[in-house]
N, C-alpha and C positions, 0 to 999 in steps of 0.2 A: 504493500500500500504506500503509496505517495502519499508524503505528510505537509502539501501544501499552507497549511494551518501552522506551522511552526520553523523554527531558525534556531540552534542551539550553537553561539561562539563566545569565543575568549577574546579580551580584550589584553594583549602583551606589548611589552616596554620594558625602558630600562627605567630605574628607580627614578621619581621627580619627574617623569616628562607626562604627565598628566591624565593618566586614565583613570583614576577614582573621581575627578572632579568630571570628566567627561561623562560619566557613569551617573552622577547626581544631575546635570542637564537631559540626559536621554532620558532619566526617573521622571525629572521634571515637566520634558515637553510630550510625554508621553498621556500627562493624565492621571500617571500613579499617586501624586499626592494631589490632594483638596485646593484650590485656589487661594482658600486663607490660614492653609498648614506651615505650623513653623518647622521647616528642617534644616537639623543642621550643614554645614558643610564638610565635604566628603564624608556624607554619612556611612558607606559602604565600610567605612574604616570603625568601627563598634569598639576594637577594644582599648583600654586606657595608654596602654603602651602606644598603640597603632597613632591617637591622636596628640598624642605627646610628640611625636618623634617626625609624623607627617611621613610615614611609610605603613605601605599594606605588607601586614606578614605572614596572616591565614587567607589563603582563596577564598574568594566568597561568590554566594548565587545569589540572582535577582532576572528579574522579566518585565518584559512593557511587550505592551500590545501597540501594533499600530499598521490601521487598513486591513483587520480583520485577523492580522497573524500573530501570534506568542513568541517573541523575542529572548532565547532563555540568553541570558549575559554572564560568564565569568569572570568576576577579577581579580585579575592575579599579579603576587608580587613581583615588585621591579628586582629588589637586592638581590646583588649573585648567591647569598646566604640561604636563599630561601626558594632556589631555584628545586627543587622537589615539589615544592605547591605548585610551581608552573606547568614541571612532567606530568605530573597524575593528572590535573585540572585539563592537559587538551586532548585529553582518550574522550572528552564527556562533550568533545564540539567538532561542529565539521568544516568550520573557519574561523578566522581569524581576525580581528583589527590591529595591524602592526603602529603602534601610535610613535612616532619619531618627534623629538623638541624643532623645531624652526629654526634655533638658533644652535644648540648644540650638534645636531644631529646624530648619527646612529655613535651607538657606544658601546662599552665590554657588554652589557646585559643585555641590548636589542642585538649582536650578534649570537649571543648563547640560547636566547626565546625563538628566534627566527629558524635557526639551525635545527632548533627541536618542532617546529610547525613544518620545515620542509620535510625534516624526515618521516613524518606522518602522514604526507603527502596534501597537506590542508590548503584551503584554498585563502588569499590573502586581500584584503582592503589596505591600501595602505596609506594614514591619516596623518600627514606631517601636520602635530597640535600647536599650539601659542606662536602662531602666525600675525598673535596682533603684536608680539615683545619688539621693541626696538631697534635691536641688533639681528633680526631674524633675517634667515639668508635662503630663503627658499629653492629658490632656482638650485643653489647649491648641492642643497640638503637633498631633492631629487637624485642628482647625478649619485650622492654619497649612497644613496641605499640603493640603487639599481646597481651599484659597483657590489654591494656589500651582496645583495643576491647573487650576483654571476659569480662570486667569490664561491658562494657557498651551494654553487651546481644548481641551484634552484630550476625547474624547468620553462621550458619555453612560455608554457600556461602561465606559472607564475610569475614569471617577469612580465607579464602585461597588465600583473595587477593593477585594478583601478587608483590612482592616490585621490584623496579628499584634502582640502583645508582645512582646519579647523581651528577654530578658538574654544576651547573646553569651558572656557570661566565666563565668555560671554555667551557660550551656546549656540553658534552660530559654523555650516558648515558649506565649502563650495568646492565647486567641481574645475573652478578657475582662481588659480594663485593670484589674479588681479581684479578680483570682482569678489568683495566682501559678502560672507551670506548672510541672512538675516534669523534665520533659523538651523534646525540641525534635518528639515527635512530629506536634503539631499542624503545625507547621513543615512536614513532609516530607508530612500528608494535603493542604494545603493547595497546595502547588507540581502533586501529582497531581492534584486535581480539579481547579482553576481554570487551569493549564497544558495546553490539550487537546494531543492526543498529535500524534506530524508524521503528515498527509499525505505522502508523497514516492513519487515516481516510481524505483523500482529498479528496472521494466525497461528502462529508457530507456537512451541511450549514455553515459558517465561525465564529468562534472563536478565538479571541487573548485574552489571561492572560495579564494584563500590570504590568511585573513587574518593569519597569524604566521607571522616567521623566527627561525630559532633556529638556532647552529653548534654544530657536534661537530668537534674536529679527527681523527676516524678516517673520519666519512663527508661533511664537508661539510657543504652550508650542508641547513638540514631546514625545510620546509612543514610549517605546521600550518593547517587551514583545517577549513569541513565541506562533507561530498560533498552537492552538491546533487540530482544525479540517478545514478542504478545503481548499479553495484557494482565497488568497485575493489580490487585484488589485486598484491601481488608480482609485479615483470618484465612489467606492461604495458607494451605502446607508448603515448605520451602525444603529446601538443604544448600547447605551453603559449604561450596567447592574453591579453590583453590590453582590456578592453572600450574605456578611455580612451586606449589607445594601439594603433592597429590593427595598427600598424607591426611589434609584437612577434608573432613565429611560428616558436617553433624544437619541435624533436621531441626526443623523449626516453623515458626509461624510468623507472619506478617499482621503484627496487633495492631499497627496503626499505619495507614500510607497519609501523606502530604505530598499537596502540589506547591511550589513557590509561586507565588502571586506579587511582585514588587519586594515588599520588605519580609512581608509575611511568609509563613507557614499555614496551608491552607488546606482542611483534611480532606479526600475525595475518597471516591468510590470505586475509583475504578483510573488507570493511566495508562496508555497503550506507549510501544515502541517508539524511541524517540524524545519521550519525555524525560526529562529530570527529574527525579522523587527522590523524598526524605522518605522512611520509614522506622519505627522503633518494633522491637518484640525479640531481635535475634542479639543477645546479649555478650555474645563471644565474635561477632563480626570485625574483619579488619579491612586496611584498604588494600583493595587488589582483591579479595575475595570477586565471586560471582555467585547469586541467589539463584537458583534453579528451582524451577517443578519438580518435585520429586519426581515424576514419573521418567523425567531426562535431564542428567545430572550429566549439563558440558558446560566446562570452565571458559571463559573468555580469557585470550592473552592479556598480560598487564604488562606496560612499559618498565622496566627495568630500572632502578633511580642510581643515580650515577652514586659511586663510594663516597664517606665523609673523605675529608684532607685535614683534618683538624683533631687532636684528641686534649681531655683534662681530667683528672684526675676529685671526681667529688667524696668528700667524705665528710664524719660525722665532726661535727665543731669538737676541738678537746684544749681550745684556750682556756684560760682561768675565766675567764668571763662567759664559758659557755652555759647554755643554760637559761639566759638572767632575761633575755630578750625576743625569745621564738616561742611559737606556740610548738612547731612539731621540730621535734630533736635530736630525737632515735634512730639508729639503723633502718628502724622499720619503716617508719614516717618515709626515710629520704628513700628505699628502695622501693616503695610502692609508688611514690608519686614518680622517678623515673621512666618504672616499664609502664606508667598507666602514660605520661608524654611520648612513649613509643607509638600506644594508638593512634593515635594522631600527625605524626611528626614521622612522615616516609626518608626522610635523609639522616633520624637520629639511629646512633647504636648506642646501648647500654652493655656490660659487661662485667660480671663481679671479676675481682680480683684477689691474691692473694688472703687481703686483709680482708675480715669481715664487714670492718667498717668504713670501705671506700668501694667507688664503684672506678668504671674506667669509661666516659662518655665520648663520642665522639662526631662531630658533624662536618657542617660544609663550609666553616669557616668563623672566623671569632665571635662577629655580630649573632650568627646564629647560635651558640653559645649564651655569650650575655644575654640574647632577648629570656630565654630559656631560665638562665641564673635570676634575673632583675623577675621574672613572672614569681618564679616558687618565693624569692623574697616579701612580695607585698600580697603570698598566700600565707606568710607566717613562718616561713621556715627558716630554718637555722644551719648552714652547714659551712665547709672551707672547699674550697676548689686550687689545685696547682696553677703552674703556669701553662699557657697552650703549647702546644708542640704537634706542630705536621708529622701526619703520616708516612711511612716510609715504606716503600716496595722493595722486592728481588725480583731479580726478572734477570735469569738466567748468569746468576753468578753476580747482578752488579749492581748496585744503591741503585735506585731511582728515588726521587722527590718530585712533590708538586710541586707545579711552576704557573703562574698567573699572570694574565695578561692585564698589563695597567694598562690607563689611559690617564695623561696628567695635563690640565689645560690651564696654563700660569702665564702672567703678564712677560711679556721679551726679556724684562732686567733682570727677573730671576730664575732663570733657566740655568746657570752655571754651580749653585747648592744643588739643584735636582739632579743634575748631573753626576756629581759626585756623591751625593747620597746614593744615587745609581751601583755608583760604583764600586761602592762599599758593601752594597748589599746583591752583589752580582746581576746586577742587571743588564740587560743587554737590548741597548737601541731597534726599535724594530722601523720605527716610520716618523717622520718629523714635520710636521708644515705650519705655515701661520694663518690665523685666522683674527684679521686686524691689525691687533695691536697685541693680542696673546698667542701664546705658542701652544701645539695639540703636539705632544710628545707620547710614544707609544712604545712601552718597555715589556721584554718577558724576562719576571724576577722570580726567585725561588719563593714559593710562598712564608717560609719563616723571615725571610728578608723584609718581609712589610709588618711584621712584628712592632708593633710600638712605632711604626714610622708616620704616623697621622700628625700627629702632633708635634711632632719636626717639620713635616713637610711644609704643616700650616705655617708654623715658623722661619721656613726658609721661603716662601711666597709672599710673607707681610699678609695674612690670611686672606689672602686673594687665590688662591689655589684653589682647583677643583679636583679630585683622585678619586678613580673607580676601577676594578680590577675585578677578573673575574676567572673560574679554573681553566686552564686551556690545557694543559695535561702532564705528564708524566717525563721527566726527563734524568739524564744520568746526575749524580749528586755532584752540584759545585763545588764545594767546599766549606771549607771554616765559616760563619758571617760572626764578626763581633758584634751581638747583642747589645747589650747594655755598659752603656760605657760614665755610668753615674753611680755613686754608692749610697747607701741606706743609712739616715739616722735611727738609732738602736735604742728604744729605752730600756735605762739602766735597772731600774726599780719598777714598783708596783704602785700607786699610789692615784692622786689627784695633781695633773701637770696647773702650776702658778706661773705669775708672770714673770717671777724671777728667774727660773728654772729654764725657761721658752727661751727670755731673753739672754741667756747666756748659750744659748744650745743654736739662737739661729743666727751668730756667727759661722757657723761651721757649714751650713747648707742653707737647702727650703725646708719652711717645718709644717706639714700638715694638717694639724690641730691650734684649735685655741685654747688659753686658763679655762681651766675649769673642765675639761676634757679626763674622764679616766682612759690610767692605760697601765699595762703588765710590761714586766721585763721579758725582751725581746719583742713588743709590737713595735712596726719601724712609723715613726713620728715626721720623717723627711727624707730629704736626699739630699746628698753629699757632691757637688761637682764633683771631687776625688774617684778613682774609680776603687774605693775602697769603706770598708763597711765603721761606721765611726756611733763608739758606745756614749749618752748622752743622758745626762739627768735630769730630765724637765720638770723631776717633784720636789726641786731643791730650794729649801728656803733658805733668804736671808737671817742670819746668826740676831738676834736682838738684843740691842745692848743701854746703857743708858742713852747713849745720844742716837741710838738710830730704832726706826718704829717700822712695822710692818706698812705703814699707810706710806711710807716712801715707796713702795713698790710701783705705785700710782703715775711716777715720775716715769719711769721707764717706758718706752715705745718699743711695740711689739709689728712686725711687718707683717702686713695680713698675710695669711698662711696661704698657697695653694690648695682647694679643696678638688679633691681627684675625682671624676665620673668615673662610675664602675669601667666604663671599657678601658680607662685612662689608668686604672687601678690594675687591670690584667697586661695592659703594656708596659705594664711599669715592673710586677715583679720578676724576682728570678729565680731559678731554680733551685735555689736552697731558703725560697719565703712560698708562705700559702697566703690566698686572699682569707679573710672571715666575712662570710654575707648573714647579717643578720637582719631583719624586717627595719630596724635604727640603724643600724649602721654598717658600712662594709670596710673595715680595719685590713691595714696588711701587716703582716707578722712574721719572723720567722719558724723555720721546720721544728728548731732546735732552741728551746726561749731560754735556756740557761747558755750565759755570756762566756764562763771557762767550758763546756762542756762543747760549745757552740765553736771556741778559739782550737780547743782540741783535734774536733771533726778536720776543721779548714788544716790545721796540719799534719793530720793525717793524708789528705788528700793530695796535699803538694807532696809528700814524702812518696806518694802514690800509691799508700796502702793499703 
C-alpha cells in the first residue's frame, strides 16, 4: 500500500546551525499550537541541560500536518558526541533535510550526518539556514556542499538534490537565494514532492524496529520505533526478537500504543506500516530490538553504532567528605543507574572492573561523558570519575589511536598559537583557506591531543575562535603528546580555608576556592604554572598576639579564584587526581590524599618501580 497520507524524515546538521528553531516554525506554521499559545523557544529541546547549553542531545519526534498529509519530523543532535542518536534516528525516515549555516557552511558534523544519510541511500533537501546573518555567503556555501557530496560518492540522484533558503528564526523559506520568502510554505511543497510517499506492506504480519527508549514511571520503560510491516493495535501478543542478537526471544503484549500528534503523545487504536508509535507493556525492550506477531518472528537489521573512543573510570566517592552531600552513594545506586543509561544511550558501554567499587564507562567522546556525569549529579548522586583516556586498538601487531578531524575558524592574526598548538599535539595540516578576514584551518589530530585544549585555544584566539572536530578514524599511534604542563595546589590539612591561609597560598599559583570553602588534605585548591605539584595550607591562621587581631585579616586582598566548569575540571586533571561530583559541588583531588604517602608513590615511580 502506498502511504500517500504520510512523510517520515530527519532533520541533520552540524551543532548550532539551526534545526531545533527550524523545527518550532514548521510546529508553528503548521497549526500545531493555538494562535494565542505561549511557546517557548526551541521547545523540541525539553531537557534542562538541552536548554542550558543551547544543544539537542536526545533525538526527539514530532509531526504537523499540512494539505492533508502527516509530516513525522526527527530531530537530531548536531554534537559529534552524540552522533548515535543521529545513526538509530535515520533507520525511522526515508529522507532527509541536510540544514547547512549561510555563513559557516558544511562542517566536521554535517560531513559525519551526511555520510551516514548517503549510506542509507536517503533521499536529500538540502536547506542552506540563516541566510538573513550578515556575513552569509551563499552562493559559496552551495559550491561547499555539492563538493562535500561528490567527496562523499553521493549518487547522481542525490546530487541534484533540491536546496531551499531558509531563515529558521524568521520562518521564512525560498526556492531563490535572491528573492526573500515570506513563509516556510515552499519548505512543506518541497519535502511533499521530492519525499515520495512509503510503499509499505500493511497486510503482512507486524513488525516494529525500536529505534527509541523513553521511561514513564506509571507505565515503564516505552518503545518508540516505526512499524515496518501491518498493522498494530492495543493488547496484541508480540515477541520481541533481536537481529544482532539471536539469543533475545521473549513474548509479550502491546498494553498501550500512541501516535505522536505535535508535542503530544496521543493513544490510538490501531497504526499501520509507516507510522511512528510509542508503545509501553514490553518491559525488557531495547533499541535495535524488533516486535513481531508471534505467529512470524523476523528481526529487522539494525544499523551498527560506531565504537566509543573515549573511556573513565566511575567509582564510589571514598573522600572524607563522602557521604555529607548525595542522596544515592553506594555501589549499588551508581551500578544501576549506569546499565539502566545503557537503555537508552546506543554509543554508551559500561563494564565492571576489577574493583567492586568502580565501573569502567566509555563513549564517543568527553562532552558525551560530562553530559552523562552533570545528568546523574543534579539526580543526587555522589561519585569520583578518572581522567578520560582514548581508546586504543591492535590491529595486526600495531597501536592504532583515534584520530579526529578538527575544523578551526580564527581571525588571520592568530593563526601562528594554532599552529603550534598543532604541533605539539601532533597534528597534521589537512586544508587551509580564508574566508574574509578569518582563516578555516582543517587539522587531523590524535584525539587525546584535544585533551584540555579548548581552553587554550580560546586563549590563543582572544576568544574569537570557533573549534569542532569530529571521529574520522583509526590511525597508527603518534607518539608521546605532553599533556598537562601546569601543577596542582595541594591542600595540606583538613579544615575550613581563611583568608589568611588563601592569601599566602595564591602567590604560588591560581587558587580555586574562596574563605570559607571546606577542604581535606590532598583536594587540589589551584594550579601551579610550575609543572610541578606544590603542598599549600589554606587553613592557616594568623598567630594573635597583643598588637595584632584576627579583624586584620580584612586588610588582605584575595584574587578572585578561577571557578572550573565540570568539562574545565576533566581537562584539567591528571592521572594521578580523580574529579568528586557531588549534587554541590565537583572538587578535584588527588588518588592518594596523604602528602608522605602520596611523595612516596611519585618516587617510587621515577625509581621505576
Amino acid at each position: 500500500m502506498v502511504r500517500e497520507d504520510l512523510r517520515n524524515i530527519a532533520i541533520i546538521a552540524h551543532v548550532d546551525h539551526g534545526k531545533t528553531t527550524l523545527v518550532d516554525q514548521l510546529l508553528k506554521q503548521s497549526g500545531t499550537f493555538r494562535a494565542n499559545q505561549a511557546v517557548e523557544e526551541r521547545v523540541m529541546d525539553s531537557g534542562d541541560l538541552e536548554r542550558e547549553r543551547g544543544i539537542t542531545i536526545l533525538a526527539k519526534n514530532t509531526s504537523v500536518h499540512y494539505n492533508g498529509v502527516k509530516i513525522n519530523i526527527v530531530d537530531t543532535p548536531g554534537h559529534a558526541d552524540f552522533s548515535g542518536e543521529v545513526e538509530r534516528s535515520l533507520k525511522m525516515v526515508s529522507g532527509v533535510l541536510l540544514l547547512v549555516d549561510a555563513a559557516e557552511g558544511p562542517m566536521p558534523q554535517t560531513r559525519f550526518v551526511t555520510q551516514k544519510a548517503l549510506e542509507l541511500g536517503l533521499k536529500l533537501i538540502i536547506v542552506i539556514n540563516k541566510i538573513d546573518r550578515p556575513d552569509a555567503r551563499v552562493k559559496e556555501v552551495i559550491d561547499e556542499v555539492l563538493e562535500l557530496l561528490m567527496d562523499l560518492n553521493a549518487t547522481d540522484e542525490q546530487l541534484e538534490s533540491p536546496f531551499l533558503f531558509c531563515s529558521g528564526r524568521e520562518g521564512t523559506a525560498s526556492t531563490d537565494p535572491d528573492v526573500k520568502g515570506t513563509d516556510l510554505k515552499p519548505l512543506y511543497e518541497a519535502i511533499l514532492s521530492h519525499f515520495p510517499p512509503l510503499d509499505m506492506d500493511t497486510e503482512g504480519e507486524l513488525q516494529i524496529l525500536v529505534s527509541s527508549i523513553d521511561y514513564n514511571e506509571y507505565v515503564g520503560r516505552i518503545g518508540i520505533g516505526r512499524i515496518e510491516r501491518g498493522v498494530a493495535r492495543p493488547n496484541a501478543d508480540v515477541t520481541v526478537c533481536n537481529y544482532n542478537h539471536p539469543a533475545v526471544n521473549t513474548r509479550g503484549k502491546l498494553v498501550a500504543l500512541y501516535e505522536i500528534e505535535g508535542l503530544n503523545r496521543v493513544p490510538c487504536e490501531s497504526a499501520m506500516a509507516g507510522d511512528i508509535v510509542c508503545f509501553a507493556g514490553l518491559e525488557k525492550i531495547n533499541i535495535g530490538d524488533t516486535v513481531c506477531a508471534s505467529a512470524c518472528v523476523e528481526p529487522v537489521p539494525f544499523v551498527k553504532i560506531s565504537d566509543p573512543t573515549v573511556e573513565m573510570i566511575f567509582s564510589v566517592n571514598d573522600s572524607p567528605f563522602a557521604g555529607k552531600e548525595g542522596k544515592f552513594v553506594t555501589t549499588r545506586h551508581l551500578r544501576e543507574r549506569l546499565y539502566r543509561e545503557l537503555l537508552r544511550d546506543v554509543s554508551l558501554r559500561v563494564e565492571d572492573t576489577d574493583s567492586t567499587d568502580a565501573f569502567r564507562v566509555s563513549g564517543r567522546g568527553e562532552m558525551h561523558l560530562s553530559i552523562l556525569i552533570e545528568t546523574m549529579r543534579r539526580e543526587g548522586y555522589e561519585f569520583q570519575v578518572s581522567a578520560p583516556k582514548v581508546l586504543y586498538k591492535e590491529i595486526d601487531g600495531v597501536k592504532y589511536e583515534p584520530v579526529e578531524r578538527l575544523i578551526v575558524d580564527v581571525p588571520e592574526t592568530t593563526t601562528g598559537p594554532v599552529f603550534q598548538s598543532m604541533g605539539e599535539r601532533k597534528g597534521e595540516l589537512l586544508h587551509m583557506s580564508a574566508i574574509g578576514s578569518r582563516m578555516r584551518l582543517e587539522f587531523l589530530v590524535p584525539s587525546r591531543g584535544l585533551f584540555g585544549y579548548k581552553s587554550e585555544f580560546l586563549t590563543d584566539t582572544k576568544g574569537e575562535g570557533v573549534m569542532s572536530s569530529v571521529f574520522f578514524e583509526y590511525q597508527p599511534y603518534k607518539g608521546e603528546i605532553d599533556r598537562k604542563t601546569v601543577g596542582s595546589l595541594v591542600a595540606f590539612e583538613t579544615g575550613e580555608a581563611v583568608t589568611y591561609g588563601l592569601f599566602n597560598a595564591q602567590g604560588r599559583g591560581v587558587l580555586f576556592i574562596t574563605p570559607g570553602t571546606p577542604v581535606y588534605e590532598g583536594m587540589v585548591v589551584g594550579y601551579s604554572p610550575k609543572d610541578e605539584d606544590i603542598n599549600v595550607n589554606v587553613c592557616k591562621t594568623k598567630h594573635l598576639t597583643n598588637t595584632r587581631s584576627s579583624s586584620s585579616d580584612e586588610a588582605l586582598r584575595l584574587i578572585p579564584p578561577k571557578k572550573l566548569s565540570l568539562e574545565e575540571a576533566l581537562e584539567f586533571i591528571g592521572d594521578d587526581e580523580l574529579l568528586e561530583i557531588t549534587p554541590k559541588n565537583v572538587r578535584i583531588r588527588k588518588r592518594i590524599l596523604d602528602s608522605e604517602l602520596r611523595a612516596k608513590a611519585r618516587a617510587k615511580a621515577k625509581a621505576g618501580l
